[in-house]
C-alpha positions, 0 to 999 in steps of 0.5 A: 145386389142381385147377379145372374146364376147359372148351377150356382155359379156367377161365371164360367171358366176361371173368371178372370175375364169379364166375358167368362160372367153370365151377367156380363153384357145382359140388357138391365131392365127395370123391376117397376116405374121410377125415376133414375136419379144417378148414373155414374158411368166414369170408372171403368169396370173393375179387373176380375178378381181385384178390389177397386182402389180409387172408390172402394166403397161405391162405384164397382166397389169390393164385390167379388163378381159383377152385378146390379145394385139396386134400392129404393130410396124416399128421395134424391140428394141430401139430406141422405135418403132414408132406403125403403123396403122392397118386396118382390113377388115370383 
């Protein structure tokens, strides 16, 4: 999971509204050449500060600021995919 920082912080102000987080509305681009294999766009972005009720574990999940997740992952579908390492290098 990575968030934008700024002096250690994920927002400015008191957080409580999307736009008070430094990531929010930041392009995503990506770390390597892959292939996106699931986007799921049919949720709407969790209220600041509240836990997601409807899917607590995925989706916008139980996270206390917004972020990107990100995984390797040996293949699509199921079975479930076995997570492989990642390294990152400066």
């Amino acid at each position: 999971m990575f968030t934008f920082l700024k002096d250690g912080r994920a927002y400015s102000g008191d957080g409580s509204k999307y736009e008070d987080y430094y990531c929010y509305g930041q392009p995503v681009l990506t770390a390597a050449d892959g292939t996106v294999v699931l986007v799921n766009n049919t949720f709407a972005d969790n209220v600041p500060g509240h836990v997601e009720e409807i899917m607590p574990t995925g989706n916008s999940g139980t996270s206390s600021a917004a972020h990107v997740e990100y995984r390797l992952q040996n293949a699509s579908g199921l079975p479930l995919p076995e997570m492989v390492p990642a390294q990152f290098i400066d």
